[in-house]
PDB file of N, CA, C and O in Angstrom:
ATOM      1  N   UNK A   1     -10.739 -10.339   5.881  1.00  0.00           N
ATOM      2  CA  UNK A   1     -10.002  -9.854   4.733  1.00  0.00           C
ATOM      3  C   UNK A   1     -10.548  -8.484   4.340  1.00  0.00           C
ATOM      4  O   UNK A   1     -11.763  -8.334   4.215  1.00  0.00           O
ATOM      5  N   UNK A   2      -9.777  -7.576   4.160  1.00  0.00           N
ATOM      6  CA  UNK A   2     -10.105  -6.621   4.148  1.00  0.00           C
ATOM      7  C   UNK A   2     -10.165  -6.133   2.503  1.00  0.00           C
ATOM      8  O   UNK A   2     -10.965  -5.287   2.104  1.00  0.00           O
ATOM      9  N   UNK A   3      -8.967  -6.965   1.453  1.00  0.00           N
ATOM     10  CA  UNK A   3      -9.120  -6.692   0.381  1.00  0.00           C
ATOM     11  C   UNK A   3      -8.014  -7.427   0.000  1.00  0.00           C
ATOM     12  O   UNK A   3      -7.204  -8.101   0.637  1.00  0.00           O
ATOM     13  N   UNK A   4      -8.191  -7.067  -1.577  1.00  0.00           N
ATOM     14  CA  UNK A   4      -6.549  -7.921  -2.012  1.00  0.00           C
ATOM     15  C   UNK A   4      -6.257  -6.644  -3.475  1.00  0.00           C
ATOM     16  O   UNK A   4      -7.130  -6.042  -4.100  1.00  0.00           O
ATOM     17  N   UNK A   5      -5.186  -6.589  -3.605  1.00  0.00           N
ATOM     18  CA  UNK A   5      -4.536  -5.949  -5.120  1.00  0.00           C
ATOM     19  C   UNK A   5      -3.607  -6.821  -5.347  1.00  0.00           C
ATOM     20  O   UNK A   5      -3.021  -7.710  -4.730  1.00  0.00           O
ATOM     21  N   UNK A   6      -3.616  -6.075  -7.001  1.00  0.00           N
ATOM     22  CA  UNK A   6      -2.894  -7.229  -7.398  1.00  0.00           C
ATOM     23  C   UNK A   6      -1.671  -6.213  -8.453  1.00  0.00           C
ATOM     24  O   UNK A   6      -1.885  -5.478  -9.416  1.00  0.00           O
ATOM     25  N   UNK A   7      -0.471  -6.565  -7.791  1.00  0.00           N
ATOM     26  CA  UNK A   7       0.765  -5.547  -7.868  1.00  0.00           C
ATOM     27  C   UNK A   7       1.028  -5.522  -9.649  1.00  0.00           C
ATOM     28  O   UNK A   7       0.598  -6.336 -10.466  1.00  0.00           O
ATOM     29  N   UNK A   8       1.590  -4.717  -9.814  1.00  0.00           N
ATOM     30  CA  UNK A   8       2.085  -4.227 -11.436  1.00  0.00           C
ATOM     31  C   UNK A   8       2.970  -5.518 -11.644  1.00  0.00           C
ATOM     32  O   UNK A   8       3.351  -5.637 -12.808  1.00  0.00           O
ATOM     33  N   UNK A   9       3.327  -6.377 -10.897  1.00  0.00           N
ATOM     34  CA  UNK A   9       4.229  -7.877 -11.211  1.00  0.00           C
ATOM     35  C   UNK A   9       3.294  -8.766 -11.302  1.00  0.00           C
ATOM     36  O   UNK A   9       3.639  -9.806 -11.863  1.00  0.00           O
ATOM     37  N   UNK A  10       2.299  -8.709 -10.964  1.00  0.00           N
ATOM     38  CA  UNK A  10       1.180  -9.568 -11.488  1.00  0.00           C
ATOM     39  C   UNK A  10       0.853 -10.563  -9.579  1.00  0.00           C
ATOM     40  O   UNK A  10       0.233 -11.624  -9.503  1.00  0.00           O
ATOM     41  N   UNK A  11       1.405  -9.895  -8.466  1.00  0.00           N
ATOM     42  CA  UNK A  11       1.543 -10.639  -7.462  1.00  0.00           C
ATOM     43  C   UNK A  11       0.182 -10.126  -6.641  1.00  0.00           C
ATOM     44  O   UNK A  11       0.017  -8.929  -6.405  1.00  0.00           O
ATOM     45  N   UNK A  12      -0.800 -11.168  -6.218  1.00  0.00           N
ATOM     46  CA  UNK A  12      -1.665 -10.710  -5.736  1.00  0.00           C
ATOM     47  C   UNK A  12      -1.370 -10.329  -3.972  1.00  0.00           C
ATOM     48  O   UNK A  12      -0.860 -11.309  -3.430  1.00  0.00           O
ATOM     49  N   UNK A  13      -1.510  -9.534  -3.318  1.00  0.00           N
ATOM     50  CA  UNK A  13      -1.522  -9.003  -2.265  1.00  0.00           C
ATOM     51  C   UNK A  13      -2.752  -8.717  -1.236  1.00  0.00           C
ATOM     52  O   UNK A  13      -3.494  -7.735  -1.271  1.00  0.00           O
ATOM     53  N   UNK A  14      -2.802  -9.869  -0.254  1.00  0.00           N
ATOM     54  CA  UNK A  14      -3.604  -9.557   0.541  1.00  0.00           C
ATOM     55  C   UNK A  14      -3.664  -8.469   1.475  1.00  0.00           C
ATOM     56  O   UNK A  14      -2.532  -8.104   1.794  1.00  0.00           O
ATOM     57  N   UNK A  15      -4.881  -7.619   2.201  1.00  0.00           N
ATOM     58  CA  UNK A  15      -4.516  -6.775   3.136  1.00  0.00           C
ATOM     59  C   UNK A  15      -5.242  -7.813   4.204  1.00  0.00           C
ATOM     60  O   UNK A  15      -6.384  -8.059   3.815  1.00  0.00           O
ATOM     61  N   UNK A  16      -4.978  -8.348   5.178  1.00  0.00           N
ATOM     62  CA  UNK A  16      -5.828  -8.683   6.331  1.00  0.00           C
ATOM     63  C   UNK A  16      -6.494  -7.700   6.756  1.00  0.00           C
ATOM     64  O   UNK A  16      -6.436  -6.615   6.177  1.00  0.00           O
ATOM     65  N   UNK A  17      -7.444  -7.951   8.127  1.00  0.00           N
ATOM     66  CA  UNK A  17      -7.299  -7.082   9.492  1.00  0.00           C
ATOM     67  C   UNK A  17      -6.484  -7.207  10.112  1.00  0.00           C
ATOM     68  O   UNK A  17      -6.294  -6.272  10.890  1.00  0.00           O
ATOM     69  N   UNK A  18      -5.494  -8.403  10.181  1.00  0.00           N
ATOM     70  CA  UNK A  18      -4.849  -8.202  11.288  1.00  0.00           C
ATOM     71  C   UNK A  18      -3.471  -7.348  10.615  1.00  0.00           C
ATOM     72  O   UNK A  18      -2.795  -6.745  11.448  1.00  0.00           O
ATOM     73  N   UNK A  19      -3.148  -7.289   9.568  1.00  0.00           N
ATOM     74  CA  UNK A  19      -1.933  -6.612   9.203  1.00  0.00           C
ATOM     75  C   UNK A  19      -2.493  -5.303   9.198  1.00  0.00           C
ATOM     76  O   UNK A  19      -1.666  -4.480   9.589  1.00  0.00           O
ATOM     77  N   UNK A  20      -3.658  -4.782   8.882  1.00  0.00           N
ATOM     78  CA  UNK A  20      -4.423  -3.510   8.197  1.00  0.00           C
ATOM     79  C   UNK A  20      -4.057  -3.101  10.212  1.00  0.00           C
ATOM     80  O   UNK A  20      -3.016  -2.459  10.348  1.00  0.00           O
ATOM     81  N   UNK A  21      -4.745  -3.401  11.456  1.00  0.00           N
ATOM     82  CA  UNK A  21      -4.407  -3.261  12.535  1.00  0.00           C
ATOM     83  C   UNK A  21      -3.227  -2.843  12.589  1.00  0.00           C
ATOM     84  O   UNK A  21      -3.150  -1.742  13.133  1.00  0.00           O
ATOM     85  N   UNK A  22      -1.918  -3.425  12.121  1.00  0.00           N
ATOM     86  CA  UNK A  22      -0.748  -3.422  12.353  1.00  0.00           C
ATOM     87  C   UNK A  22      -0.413  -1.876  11.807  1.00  0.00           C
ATOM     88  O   UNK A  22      -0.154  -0.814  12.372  1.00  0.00           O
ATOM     89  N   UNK A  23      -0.533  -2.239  10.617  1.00  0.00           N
ATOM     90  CA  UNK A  23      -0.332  -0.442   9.805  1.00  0.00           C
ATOM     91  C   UNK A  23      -0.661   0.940  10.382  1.00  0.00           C
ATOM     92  O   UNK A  23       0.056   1.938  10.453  1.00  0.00           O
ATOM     93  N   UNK A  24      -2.349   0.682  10.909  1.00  0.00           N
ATOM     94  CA  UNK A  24      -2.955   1.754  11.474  1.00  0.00           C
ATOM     95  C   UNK A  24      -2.108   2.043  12.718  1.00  0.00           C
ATOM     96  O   UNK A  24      -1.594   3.145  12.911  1.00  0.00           O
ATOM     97  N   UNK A  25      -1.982   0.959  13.586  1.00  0.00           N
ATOM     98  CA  UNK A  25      -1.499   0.683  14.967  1.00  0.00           C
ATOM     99  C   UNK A  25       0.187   1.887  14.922  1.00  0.00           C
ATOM    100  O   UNK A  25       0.315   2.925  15.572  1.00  0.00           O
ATOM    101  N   UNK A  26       0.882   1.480  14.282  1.00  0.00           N
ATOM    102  CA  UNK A  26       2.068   2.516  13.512  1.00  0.00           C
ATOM    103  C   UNK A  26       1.511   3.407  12.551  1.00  0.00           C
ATOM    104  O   UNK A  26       2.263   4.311  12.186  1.00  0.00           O
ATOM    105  N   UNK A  27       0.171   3.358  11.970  1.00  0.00           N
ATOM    106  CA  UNK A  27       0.755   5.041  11.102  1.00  0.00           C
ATOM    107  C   UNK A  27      -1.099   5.358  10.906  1.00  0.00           C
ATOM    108  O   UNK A  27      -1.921   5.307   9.992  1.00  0.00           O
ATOM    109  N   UNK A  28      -1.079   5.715  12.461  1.00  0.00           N
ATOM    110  CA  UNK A  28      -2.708   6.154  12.514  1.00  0.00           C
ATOM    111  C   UNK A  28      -3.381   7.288  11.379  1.00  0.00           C
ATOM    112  O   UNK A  28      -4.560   7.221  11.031  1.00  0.00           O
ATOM    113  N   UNK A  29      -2.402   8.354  10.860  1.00  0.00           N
ATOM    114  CA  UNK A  29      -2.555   9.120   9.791  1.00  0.00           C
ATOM    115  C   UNK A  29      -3.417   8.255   8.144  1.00  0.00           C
ATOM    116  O   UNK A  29      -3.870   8.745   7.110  1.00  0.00           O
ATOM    117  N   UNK A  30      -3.304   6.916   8.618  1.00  0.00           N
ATOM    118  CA  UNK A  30      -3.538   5.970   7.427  1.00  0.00           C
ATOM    119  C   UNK A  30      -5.107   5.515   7.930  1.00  0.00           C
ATOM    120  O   UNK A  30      -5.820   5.220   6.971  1.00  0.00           O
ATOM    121  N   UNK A  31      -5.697   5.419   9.117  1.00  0.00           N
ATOM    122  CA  UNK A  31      -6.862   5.216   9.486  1.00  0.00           C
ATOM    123  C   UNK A  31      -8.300   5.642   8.277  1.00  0.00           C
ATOM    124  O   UNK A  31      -8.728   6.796   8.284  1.00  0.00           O
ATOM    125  N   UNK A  32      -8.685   4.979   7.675  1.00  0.00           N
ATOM    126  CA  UNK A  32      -9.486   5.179   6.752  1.00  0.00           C
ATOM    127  C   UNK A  32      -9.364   4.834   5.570  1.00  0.00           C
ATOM    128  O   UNK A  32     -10.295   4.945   4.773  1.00  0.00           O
ATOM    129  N   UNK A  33      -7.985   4.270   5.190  1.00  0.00           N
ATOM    130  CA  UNK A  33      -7.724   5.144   3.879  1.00  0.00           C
ATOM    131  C   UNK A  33      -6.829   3.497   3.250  1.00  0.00           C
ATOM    132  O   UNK A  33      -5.894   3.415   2.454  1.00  0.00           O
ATOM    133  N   UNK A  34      -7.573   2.377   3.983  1.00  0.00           N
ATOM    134  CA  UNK A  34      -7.504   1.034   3.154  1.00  0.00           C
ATOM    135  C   UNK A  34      -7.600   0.651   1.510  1.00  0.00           C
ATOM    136  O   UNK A  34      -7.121  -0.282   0.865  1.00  0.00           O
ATOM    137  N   UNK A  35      -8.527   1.921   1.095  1.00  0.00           N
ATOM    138  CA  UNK A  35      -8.756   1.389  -0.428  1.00  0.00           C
ATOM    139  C   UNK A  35      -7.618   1.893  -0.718  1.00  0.00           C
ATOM    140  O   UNK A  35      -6.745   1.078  -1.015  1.00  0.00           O
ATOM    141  N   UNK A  36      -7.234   3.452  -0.731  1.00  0.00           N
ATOM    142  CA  UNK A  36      -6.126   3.935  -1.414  1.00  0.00           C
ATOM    143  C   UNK A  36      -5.005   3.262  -1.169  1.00  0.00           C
ATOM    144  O   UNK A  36      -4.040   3.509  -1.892  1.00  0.00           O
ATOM    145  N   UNK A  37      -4.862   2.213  -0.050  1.00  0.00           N
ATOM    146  CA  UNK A  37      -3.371   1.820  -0.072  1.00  0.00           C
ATOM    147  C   UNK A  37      -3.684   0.337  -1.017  1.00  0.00           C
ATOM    148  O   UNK A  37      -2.817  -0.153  -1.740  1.00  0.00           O
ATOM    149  N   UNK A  38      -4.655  -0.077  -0.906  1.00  0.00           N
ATOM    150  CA  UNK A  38      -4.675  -1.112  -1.790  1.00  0.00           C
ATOM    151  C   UNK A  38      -4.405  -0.458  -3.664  1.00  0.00           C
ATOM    152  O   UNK A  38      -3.722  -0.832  -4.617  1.00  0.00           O
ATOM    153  N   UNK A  39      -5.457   0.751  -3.385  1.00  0.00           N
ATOM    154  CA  UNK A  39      -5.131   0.958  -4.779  1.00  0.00           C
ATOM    155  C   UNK A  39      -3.266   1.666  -5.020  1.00  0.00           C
ATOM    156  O   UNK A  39      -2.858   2.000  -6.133  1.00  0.00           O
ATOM    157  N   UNK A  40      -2.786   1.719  -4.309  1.00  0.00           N
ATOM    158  CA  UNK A  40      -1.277   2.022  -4.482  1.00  0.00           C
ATOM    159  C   UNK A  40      -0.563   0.979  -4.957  1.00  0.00           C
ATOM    160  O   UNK A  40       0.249   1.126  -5.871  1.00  0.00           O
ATOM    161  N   UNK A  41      -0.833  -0.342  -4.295  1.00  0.00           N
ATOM    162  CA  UNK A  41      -0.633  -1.258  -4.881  1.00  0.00           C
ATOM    163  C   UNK A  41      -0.336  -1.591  -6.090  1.00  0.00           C
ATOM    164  O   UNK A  41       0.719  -1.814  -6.683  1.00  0.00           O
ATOM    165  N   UNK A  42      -1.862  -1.591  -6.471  1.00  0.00           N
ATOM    166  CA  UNK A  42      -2.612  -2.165  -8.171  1.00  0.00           C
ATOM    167  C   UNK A  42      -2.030  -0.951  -8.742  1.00  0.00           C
ATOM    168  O   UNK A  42      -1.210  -1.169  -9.634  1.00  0.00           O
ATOM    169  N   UNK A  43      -2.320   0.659  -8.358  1.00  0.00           N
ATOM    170  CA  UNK A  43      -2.297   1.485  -9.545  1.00  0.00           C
ATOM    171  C   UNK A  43      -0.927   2.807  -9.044  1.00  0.00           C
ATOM    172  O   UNK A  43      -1.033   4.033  -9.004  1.00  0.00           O
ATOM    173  N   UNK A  44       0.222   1.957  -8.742  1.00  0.00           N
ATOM    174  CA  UNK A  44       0.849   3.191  -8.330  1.00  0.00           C
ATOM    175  C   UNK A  44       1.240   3.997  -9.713  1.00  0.00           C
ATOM    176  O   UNK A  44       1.257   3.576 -10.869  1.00  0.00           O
ATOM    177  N   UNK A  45       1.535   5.247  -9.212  1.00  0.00           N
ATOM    178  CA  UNK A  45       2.210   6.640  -9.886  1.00  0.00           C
ATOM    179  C   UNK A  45       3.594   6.167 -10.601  1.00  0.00           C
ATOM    180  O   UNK A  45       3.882   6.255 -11.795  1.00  0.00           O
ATOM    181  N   UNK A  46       4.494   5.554  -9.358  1.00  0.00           N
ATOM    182  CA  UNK A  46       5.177   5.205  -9.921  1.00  0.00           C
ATOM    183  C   UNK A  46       5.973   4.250  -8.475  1.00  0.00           C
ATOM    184  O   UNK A  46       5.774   4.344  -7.264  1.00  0.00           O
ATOM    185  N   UNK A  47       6.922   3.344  -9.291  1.00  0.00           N
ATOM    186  CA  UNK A  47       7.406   2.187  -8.675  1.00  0.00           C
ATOM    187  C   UNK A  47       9.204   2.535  -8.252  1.00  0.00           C
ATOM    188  O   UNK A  47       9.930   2.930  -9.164  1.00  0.00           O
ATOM    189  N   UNK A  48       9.629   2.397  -7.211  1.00  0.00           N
ATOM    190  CA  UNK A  48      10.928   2.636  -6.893  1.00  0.00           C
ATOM    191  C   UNK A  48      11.520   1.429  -6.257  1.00  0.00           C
ATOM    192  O   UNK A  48      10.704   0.699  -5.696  1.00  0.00           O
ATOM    193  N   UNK A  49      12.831   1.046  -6.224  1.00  0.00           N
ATOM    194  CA  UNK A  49      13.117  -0.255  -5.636  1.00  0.00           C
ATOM    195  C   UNK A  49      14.020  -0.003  -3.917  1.00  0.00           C
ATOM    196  O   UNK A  49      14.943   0.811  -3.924  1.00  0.00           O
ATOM    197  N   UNK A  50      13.666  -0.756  -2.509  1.00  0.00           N
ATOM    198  CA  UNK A  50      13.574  -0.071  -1.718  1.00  0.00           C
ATOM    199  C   UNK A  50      15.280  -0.319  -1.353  1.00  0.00           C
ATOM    200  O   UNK A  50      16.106  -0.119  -2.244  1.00  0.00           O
ATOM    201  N   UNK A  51      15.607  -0.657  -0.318  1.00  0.00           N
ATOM    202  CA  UNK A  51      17.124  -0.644   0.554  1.00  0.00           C
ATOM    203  C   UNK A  51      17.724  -2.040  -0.044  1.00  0.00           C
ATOM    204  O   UNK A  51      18.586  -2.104  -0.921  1.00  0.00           O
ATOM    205  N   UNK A  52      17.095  -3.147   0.606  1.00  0.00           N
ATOM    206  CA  UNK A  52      16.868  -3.944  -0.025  1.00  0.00           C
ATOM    207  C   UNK A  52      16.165  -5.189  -1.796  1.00  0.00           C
ATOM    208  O   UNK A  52      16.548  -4.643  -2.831  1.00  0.00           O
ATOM    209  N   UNK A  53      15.762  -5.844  -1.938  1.00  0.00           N
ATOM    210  CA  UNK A  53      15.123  -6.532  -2.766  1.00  0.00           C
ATOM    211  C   UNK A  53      13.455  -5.981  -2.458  1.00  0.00           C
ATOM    212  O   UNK A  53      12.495  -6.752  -2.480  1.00  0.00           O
ATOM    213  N   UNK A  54      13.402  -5.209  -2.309  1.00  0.00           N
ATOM    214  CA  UNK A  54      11.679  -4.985  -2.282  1.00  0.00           C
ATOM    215  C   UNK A  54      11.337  -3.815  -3.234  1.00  0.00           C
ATOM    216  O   UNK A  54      12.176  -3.077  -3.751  1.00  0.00           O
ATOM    217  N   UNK A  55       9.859  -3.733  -3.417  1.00  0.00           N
ATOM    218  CA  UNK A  55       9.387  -2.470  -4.232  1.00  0.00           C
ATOM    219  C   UNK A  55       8.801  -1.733  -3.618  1.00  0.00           C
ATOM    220  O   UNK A  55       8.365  -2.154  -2.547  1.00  0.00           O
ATOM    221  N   UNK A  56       8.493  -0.190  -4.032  1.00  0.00           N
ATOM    222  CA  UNK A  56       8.138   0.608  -2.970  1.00  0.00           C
ATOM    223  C   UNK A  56       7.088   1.282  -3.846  1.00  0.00           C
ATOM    224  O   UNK A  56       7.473   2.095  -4.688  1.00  0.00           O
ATOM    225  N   UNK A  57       6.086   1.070  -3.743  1.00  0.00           N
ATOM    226  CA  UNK A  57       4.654   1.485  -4.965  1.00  0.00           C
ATOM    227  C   UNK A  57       4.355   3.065  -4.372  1.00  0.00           C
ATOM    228  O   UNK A  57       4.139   3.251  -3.175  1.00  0.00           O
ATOM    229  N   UNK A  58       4.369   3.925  -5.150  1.00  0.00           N
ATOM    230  CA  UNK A  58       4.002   5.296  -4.632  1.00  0.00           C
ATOM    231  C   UNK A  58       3.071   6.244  -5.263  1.00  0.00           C
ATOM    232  O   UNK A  58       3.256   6.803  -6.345  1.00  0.00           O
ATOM    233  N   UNK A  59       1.929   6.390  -4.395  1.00  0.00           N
ATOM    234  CA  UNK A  59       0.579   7.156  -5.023  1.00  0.00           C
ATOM    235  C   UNK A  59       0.289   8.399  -4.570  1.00  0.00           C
ATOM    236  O   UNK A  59      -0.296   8.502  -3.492  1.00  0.00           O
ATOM    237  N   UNK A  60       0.606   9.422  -5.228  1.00  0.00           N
ATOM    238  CA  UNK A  60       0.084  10.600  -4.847  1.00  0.00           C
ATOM    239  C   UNK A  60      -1.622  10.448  -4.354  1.00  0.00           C
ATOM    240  O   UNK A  60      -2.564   9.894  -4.922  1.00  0.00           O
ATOM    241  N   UNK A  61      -1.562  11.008  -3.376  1.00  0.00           N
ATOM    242  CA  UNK A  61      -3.151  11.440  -2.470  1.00  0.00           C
ATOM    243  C   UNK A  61      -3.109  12.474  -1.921  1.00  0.00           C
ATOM    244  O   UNK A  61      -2.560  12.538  -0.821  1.00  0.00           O
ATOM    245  N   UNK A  62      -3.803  13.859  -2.648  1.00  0.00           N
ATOM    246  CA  UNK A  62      -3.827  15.201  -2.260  1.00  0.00           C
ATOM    247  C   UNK A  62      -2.520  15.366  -2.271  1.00  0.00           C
ATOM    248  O   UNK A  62      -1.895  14.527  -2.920  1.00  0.00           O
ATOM    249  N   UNK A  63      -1.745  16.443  -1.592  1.00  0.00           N
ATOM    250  CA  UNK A  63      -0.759  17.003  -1.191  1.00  0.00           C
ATOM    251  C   UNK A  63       0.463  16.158  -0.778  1.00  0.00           C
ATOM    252  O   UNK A  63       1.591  16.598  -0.556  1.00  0.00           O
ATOM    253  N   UNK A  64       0.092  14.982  -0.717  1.00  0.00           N
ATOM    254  CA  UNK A  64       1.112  13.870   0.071  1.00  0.00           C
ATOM    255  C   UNK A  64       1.093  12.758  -0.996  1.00  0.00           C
ATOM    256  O   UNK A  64       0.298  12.681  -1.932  1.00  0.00           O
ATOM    257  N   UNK A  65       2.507  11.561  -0.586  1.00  0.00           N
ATOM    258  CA  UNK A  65       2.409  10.468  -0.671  1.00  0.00           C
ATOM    259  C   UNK A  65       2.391   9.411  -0.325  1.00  0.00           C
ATOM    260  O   UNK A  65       3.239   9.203   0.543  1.00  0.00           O
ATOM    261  N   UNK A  66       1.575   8.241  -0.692  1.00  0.00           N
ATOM    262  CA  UNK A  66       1.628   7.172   0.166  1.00  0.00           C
ATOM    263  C   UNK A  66       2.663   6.367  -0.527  1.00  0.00           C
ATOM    264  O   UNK A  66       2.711   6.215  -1.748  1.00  0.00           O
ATOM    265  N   UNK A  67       3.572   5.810   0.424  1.00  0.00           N
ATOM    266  CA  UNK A  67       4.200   4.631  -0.296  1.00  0.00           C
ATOM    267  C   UNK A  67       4.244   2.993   0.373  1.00  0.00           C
ATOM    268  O   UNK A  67       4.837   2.706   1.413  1.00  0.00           O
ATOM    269  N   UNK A  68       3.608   2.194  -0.336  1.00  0.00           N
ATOM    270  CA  UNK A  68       2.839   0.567  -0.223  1.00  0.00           C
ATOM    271  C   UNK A  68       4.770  -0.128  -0.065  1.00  0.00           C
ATOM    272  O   UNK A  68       5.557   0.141  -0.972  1.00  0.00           O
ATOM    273  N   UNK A  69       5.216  -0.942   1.124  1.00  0.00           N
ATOM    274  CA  UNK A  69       6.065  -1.960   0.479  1.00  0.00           C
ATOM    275  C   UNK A  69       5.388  -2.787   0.242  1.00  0.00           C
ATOM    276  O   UNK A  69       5.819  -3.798  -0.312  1.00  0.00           O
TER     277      UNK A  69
END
């Protein structure tokens, strides 16, 4: 287990290794940078709703953004 947050809905969110693998595995630019996506989670900027029924948590980091489904 790599960590858990716990979303602005009150939903706790695990990160595995094996999903945290998965992420890096597709978006190697993310290699390192486990806390900040957890903390996107817990403390996004701001919250958008995605294509579907999902949420899309979005945290400015430097110059860029990350966005958590």
């Amino acid at each position: 287990m790599i960590g858990i947050a716990v979303s602005k809905n009150g939903v706790p969110i695990r990160l595995t290794e094996e999903r945290w693998f998965h992420i890096v595995e597709n978006h190697d630019e993310l290699a390192g940078l486990s806390d900040e996506v957890l903390l996107a989670v817990e403390d996004p900027d701001f919250i958008v709703n995605g294509w579907t029924d999902e949420f899309l948590a979005v945290r400015k980091i430097n110059d860029k953004y990350l966005v958590a489904v």
